[in-house]
N, CA, C and O atoms as CSV, one atom per row, in Angstrom:
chain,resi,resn,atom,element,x,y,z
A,1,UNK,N,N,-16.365,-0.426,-13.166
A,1,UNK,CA,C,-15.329,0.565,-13.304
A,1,UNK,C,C,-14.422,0.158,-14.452
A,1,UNK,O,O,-14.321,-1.052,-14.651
A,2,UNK,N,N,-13.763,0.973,-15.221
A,2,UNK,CA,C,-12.863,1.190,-16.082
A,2,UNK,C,C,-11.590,0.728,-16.010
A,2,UNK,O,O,-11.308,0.840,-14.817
A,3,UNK,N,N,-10.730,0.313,-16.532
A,3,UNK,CA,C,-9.766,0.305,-16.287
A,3,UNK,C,C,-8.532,0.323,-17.502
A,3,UNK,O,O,-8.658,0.246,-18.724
A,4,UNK,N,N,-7.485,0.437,-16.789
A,4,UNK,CA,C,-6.937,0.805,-18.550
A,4,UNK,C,C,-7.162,0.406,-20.002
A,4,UNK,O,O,-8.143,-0.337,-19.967
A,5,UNK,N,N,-6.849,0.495,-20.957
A,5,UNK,CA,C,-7.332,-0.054,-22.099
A,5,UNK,C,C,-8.637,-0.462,-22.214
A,5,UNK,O,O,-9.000,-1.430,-22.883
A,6,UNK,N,N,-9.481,0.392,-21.454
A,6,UNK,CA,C,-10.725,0.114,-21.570
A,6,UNK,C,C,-11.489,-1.140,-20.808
A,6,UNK,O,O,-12.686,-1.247,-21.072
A,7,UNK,N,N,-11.069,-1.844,-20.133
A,7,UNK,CA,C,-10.826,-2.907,-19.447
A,7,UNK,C,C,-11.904,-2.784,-18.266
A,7,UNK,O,O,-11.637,-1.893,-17.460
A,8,UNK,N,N,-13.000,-3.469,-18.032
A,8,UNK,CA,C,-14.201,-3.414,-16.758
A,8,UNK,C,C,-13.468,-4.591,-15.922
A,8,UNK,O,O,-12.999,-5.684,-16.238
A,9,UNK,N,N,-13.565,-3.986,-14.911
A,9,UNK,CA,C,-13.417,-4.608,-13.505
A,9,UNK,C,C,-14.707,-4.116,-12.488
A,9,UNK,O,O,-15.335,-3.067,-12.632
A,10,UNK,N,N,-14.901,-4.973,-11.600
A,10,UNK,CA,C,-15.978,-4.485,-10.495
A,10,UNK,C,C,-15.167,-3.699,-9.238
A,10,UNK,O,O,-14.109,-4.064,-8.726
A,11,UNK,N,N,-15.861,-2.681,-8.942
A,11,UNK,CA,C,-15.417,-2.566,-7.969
A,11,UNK,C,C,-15.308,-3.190,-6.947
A,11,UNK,O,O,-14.179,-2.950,-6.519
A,12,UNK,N,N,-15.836,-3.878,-6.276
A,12,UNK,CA,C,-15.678,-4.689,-5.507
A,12,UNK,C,C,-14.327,-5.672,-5.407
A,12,UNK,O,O,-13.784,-6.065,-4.374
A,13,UNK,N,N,-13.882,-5.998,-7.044
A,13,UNK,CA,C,-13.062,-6.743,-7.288
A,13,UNK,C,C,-11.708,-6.093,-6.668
A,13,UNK,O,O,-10.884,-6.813,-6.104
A,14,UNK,N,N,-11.544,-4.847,-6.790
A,14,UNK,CA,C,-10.663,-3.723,-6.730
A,14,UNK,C,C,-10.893,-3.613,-5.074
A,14,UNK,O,O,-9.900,-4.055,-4.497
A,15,UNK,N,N,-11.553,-3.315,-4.486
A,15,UNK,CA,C,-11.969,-3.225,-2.984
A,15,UNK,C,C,-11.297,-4.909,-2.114
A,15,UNK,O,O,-10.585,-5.006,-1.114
A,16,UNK,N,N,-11.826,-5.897,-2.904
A,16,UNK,CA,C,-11.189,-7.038,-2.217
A,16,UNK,C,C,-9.215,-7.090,-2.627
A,16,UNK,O,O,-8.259,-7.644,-2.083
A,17,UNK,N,N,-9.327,-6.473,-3.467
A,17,UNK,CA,C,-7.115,-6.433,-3.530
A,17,UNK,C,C,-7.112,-5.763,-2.735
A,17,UNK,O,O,-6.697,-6.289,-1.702
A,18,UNK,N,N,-7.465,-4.451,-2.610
A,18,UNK,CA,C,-7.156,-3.425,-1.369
A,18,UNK,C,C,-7.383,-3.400,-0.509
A,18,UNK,O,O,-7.256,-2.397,0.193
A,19,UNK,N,N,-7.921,-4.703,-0.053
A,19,UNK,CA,C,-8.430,-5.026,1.421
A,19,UNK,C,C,-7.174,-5.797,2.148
A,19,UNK,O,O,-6.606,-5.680,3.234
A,20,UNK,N,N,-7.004,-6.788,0.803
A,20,UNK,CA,C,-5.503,-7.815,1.119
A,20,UNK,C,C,-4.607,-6.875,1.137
A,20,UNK,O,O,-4.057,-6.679,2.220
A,21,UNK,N,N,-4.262,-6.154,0.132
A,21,UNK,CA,C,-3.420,-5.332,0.902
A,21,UNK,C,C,-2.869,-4.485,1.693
A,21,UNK,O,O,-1.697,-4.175,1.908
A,22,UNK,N,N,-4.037,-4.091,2.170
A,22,UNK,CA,C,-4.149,-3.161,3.496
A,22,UNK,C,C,-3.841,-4.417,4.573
A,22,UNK,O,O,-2.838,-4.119,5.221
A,23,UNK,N,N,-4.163,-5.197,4.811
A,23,UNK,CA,C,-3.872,-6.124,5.623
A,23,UNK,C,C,-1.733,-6.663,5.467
A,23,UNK,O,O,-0.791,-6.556,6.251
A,24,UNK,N,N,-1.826,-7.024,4.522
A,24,UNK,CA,C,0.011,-6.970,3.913
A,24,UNK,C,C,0.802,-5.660,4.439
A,24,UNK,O,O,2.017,-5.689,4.633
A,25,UNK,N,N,0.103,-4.646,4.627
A,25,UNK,CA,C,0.715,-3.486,5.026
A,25,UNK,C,C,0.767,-3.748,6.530
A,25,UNK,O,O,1.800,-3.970,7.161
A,26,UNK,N,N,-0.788,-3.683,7.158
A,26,UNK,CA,C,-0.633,-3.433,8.905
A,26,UNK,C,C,0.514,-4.969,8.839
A,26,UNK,O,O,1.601,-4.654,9.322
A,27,UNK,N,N,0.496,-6.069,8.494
A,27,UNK,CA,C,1.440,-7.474,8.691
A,27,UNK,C,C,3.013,-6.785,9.430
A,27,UNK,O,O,3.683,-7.139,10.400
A,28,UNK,N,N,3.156,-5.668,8.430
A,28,UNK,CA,C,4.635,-5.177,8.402
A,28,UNK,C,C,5.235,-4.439,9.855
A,28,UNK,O,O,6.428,-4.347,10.143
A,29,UNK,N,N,4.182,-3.989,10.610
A,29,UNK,CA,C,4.338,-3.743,11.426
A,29,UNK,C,C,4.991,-4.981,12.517
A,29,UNK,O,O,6.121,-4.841,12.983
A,30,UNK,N,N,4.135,-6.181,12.846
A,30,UNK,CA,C,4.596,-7.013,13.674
A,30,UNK,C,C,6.007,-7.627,13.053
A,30,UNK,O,O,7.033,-7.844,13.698
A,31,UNK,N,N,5.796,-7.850,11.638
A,31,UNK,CA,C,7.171,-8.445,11.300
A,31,UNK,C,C,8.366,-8.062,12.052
A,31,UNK,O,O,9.002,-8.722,12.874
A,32,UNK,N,N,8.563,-6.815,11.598
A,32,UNK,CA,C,9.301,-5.857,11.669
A,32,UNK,C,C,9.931,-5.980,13.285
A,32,UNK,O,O,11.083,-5.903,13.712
A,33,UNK,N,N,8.640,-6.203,13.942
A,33,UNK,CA,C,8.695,-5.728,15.772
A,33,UNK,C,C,9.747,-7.482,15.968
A,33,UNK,O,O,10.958,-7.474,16.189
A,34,UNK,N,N,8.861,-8.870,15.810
A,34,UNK,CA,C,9.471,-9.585,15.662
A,34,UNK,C,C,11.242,-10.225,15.024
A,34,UNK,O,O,11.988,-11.201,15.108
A,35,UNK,N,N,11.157,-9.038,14.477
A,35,UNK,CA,C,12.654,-8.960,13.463
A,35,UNK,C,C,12.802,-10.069,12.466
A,35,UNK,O,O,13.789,-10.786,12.296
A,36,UNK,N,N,11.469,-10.091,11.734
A,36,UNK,CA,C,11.622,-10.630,10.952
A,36,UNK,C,C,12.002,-10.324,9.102
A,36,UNK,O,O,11.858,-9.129,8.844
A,37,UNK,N,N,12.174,-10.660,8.614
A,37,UNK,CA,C,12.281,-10.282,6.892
A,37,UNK,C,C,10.984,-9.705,6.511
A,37,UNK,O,O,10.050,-10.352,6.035
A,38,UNK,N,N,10.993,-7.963,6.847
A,38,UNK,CA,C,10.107,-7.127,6.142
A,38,UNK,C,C,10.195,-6.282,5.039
A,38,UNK,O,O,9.427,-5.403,4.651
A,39,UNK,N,N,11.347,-6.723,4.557
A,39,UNK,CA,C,11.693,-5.710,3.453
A,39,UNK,C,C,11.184,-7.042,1.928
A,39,UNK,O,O,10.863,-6.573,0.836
A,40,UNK,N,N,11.196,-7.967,2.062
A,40,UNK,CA,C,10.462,-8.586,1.016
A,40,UNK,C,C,9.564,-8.174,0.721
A,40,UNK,O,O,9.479,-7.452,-0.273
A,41,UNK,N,N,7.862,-8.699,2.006
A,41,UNK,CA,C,6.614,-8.551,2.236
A,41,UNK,C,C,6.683,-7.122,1.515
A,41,UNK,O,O,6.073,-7.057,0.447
A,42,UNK,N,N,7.415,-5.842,2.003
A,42,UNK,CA,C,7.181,-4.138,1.688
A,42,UNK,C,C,7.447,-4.119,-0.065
A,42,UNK,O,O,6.813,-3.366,-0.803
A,43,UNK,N,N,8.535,-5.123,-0.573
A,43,UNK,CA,C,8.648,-5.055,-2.052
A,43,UNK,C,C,7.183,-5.389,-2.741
A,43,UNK,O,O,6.444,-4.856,-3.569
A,44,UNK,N,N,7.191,-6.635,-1.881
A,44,UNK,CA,C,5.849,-7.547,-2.742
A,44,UNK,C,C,4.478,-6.310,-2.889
A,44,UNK,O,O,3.875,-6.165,-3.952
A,45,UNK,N,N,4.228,-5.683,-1.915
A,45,UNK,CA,C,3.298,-4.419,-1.706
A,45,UNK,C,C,4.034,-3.259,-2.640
A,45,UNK,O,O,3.299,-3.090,-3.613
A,46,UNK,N,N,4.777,-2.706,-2.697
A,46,UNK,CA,C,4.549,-1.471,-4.108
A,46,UNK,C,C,4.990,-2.270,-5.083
A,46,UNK,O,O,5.342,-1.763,-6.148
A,47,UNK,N,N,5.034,-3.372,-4.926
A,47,UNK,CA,C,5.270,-3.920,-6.736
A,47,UNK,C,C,3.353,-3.759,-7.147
A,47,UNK,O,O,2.656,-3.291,-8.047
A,48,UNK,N,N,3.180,-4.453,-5.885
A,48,UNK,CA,C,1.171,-4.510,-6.839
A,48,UNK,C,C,0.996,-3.360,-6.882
A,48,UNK,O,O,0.740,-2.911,-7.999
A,49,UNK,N,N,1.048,-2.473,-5.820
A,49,UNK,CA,C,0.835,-0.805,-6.150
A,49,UNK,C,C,1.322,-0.236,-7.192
A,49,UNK,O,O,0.651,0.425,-7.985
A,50,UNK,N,N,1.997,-0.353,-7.238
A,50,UNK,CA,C,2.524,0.208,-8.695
A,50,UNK,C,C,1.825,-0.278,-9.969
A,50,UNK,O,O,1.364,0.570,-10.734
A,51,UNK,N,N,1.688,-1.871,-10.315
A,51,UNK,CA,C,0.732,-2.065,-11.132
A,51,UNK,C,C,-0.870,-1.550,-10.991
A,51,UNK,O,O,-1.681,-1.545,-11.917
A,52,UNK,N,N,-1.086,-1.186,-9.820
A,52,UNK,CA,C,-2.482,-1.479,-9.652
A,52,UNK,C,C,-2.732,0.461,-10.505
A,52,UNK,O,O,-3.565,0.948,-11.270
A,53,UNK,N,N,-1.339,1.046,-9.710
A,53,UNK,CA,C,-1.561,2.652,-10.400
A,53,UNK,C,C,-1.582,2.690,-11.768
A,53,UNK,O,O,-2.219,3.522,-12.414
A,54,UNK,N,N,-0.839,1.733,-12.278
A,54,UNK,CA,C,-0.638,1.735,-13.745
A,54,UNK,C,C,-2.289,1.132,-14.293
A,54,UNK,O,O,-2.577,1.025,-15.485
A,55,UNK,N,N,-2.985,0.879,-13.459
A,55,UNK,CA,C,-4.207,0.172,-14.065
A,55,UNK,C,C,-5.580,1.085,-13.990
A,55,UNK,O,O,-6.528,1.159,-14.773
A,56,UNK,N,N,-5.316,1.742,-12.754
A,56,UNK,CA,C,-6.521,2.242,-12.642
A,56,UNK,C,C,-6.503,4.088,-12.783
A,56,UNK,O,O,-5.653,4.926,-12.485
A,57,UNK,N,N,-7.688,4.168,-13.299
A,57,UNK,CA,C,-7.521,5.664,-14.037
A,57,UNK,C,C,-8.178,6.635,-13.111
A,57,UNK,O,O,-9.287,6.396,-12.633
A,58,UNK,N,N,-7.313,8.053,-12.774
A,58,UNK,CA,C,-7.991,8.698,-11.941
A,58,UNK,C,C,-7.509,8.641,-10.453
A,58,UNK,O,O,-8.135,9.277,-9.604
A,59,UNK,N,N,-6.595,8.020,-10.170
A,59,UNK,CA,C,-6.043,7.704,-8.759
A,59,UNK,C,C,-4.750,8.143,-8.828
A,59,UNK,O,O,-4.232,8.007,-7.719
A,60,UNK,N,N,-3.817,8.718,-9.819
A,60,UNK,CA,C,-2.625,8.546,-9.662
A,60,UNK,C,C,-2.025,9.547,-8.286
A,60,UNK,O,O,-0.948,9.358,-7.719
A,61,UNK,N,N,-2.950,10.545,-7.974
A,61,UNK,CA,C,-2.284,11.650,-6.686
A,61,UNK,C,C,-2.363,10.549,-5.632
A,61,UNK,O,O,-1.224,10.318,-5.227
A,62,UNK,N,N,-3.361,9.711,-4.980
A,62,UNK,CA,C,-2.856,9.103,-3.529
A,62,UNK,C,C,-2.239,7.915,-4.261
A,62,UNK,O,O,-1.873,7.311,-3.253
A,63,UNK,N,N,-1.856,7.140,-5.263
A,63,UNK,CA,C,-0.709,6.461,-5.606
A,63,UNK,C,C,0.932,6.884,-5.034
A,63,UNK,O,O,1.731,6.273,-4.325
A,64,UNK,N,N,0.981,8.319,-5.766
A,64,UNK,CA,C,1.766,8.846,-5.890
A,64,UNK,C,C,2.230,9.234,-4.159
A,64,UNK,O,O,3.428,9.406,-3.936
A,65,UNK,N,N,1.449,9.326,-3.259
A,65,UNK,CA,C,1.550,9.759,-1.787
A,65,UNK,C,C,1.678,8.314,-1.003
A,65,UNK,O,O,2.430,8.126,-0.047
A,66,UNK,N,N,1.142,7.710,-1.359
A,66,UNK,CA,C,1.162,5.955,-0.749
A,66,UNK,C,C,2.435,5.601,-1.254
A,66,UNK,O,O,3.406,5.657,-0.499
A,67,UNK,N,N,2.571,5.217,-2.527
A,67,UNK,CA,C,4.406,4.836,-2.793
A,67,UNK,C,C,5.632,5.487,-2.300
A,67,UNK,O,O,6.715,4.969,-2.031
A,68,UNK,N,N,5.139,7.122,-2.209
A,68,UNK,CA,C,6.145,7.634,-1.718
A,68,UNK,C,C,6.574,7.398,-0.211
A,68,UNK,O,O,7.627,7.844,0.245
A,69,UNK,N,N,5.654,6.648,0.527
A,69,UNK,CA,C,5.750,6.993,2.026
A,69,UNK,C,C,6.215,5.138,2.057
A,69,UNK,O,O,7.290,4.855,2.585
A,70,UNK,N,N,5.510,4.221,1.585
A,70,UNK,CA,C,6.252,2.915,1.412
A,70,UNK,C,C,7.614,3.014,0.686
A,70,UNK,O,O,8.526,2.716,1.457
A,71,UNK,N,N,8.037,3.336,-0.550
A,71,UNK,CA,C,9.707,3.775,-0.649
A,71,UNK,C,C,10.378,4.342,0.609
A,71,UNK,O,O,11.586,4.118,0.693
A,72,UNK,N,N,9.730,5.128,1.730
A,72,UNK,CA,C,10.606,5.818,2.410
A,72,UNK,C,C,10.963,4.756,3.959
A,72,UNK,O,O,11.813,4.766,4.849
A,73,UNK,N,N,9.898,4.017,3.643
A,73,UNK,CA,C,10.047,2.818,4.611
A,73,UNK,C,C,11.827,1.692,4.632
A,73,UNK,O,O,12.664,1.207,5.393
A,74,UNK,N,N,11.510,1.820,3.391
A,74,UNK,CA,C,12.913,1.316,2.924
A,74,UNK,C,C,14.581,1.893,3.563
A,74,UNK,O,O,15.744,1.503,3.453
A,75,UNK,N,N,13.826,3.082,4.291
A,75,UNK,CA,C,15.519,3.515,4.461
A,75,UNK,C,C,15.549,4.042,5.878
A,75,UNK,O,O,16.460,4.756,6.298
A,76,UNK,N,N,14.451,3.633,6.632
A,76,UNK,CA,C,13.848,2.764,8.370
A,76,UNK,C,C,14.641,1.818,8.701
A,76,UNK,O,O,14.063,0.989,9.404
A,77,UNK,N,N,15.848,1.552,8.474
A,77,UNK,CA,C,15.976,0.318,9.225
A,77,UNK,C,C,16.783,0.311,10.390
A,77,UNK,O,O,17.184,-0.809,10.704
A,78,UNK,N,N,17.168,1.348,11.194
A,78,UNK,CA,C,17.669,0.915,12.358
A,78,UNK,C,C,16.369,1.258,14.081
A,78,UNK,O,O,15.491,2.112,14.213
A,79,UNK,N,N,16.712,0.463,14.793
A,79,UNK,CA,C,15.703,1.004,15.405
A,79,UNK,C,C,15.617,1.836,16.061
A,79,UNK,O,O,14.841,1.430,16.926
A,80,UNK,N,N,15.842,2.660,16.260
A,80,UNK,CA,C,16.115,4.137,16.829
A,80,UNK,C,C,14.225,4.237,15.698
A,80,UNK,O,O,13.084,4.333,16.148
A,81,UNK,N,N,14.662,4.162,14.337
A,81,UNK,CA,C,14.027,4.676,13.302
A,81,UNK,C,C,12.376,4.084,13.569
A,81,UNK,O,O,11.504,4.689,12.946
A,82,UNK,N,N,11.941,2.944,14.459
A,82,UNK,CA,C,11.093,2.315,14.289
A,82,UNK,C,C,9.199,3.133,14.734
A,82,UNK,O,O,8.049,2.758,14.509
A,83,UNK,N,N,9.835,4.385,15.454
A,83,UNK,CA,C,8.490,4.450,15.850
A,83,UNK,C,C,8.055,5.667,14.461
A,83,UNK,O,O,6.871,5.979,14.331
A,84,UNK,N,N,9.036,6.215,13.590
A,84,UNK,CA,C,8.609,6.506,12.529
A,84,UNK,C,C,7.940,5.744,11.573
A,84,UNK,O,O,6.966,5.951,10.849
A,85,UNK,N,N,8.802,4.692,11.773
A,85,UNK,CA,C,8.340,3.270,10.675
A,85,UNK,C,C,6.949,3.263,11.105
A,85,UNK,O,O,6.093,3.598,10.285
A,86,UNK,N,N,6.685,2.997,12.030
A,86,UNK,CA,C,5.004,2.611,12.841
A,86,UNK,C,C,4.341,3.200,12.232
A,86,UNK,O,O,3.478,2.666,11.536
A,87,UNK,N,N,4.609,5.140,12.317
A,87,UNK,CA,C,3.627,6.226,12.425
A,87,UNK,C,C,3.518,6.612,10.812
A,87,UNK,O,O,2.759,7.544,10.546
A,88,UNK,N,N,4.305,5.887,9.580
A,88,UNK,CA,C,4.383,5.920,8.530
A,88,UNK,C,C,3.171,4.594,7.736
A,88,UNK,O,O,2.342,4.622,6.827
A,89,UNK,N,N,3.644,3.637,8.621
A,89,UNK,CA,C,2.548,2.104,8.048
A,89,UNK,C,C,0.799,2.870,8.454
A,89,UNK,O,O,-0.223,2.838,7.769
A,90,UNK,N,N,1.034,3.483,9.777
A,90,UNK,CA,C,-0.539,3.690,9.881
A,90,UNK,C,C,-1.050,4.762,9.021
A,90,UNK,O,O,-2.235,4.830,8.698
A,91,UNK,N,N,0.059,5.799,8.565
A,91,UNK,CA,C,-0.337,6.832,7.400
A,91,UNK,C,C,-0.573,6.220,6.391
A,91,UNK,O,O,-1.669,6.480,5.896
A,92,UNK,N,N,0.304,5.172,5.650
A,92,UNK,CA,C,-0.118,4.483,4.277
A,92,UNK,C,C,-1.246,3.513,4.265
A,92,UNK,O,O,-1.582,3.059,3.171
A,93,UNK,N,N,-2.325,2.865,6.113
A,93,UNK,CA,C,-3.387,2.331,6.074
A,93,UNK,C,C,-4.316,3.351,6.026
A,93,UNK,O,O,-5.433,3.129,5.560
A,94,UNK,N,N,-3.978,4.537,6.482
A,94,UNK,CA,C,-5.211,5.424,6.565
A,94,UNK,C,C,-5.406,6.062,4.987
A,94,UNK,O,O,-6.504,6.529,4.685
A,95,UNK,N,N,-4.482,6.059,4.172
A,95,UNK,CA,C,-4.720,6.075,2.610
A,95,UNK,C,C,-5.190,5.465,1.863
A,95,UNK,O,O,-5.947,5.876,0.983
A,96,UNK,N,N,-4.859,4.386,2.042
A,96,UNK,CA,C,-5.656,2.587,1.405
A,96,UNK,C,C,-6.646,2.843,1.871
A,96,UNK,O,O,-7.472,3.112,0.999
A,97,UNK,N,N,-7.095,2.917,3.035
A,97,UNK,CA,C,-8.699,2.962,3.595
A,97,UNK,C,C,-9.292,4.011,2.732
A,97,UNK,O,O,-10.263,3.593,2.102
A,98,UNK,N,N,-8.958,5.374,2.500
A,98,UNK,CA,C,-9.346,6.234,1.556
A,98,UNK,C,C,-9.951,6.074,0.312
A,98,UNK,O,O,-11.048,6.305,-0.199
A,99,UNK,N,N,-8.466,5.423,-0.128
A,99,UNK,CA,C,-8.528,5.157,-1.647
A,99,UNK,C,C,-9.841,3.503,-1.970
A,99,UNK,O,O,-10.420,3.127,-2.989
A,100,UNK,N,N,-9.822,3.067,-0.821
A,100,UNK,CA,C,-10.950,1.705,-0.958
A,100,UNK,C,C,-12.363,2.840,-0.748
A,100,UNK,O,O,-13.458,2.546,-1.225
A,101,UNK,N,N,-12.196,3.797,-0.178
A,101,UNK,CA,C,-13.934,4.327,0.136
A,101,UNK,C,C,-14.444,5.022,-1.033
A,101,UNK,O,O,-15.663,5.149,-1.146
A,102,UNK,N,N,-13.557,5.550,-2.035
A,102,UNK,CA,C,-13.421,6.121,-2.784
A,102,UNK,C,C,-13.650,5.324,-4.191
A,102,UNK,O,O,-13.844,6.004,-5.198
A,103,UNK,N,N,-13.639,4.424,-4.252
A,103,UNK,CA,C,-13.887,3.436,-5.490
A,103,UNK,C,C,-15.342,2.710,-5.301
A,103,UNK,O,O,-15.967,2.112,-6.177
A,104,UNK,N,N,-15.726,2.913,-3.929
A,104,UNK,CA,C,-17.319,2.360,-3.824
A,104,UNK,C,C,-18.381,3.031,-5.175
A,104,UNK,O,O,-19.571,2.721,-5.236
């Protein structure tokens, strides 16, 4: 596969980041439950997303739907808010899973 500036990567190579990070994503859930510091882990995840959109050509619509729903995570934080938070992490795994079937 292609990648910006003309740039070959394997897919596979691309499938194993998006595997780690699909995993970094479901993480956020227990953090979170635990009360631990999840708003780092959630930075560290659309910072690569964001590069990874900037890299790969042809993906930018579920980029654009995945960041938007991790940004909105960001403003989840009381718990009243949490079973949105939940029903939002499993929407942005069921996208990653997408976007990984989709690069096979």
């Amino acid at each position: 596969m292609y990648i910006k500036n003309g740039l070959e990567i394997s897919c596979e190579d691309v499938q194993t980041n998006l595997k780690r990070i699909i995993n970094q994503v479901y993480k956020l859930l227990p953090t979170r439950e635990e009360e631990g510091d999840w708003i780092k882990p959630l930075e560290t995840v659309v910072e690569e997303l964001y590069g990874m959109d900037r890299l790969l050509i042809g993906q930018h619509q579920i980029f654009f739907t995945i960041l938007c729903k991790l940004e909105g995570l960001f403003l989840l934080t009381s718990d009243r808010d949490f079973g949105l938070y939940r029903r939002t992490i499993f929407e942005v795994l069921s996208l990653l899973n997408s976007l990984k079937e989709c690069l096979v």
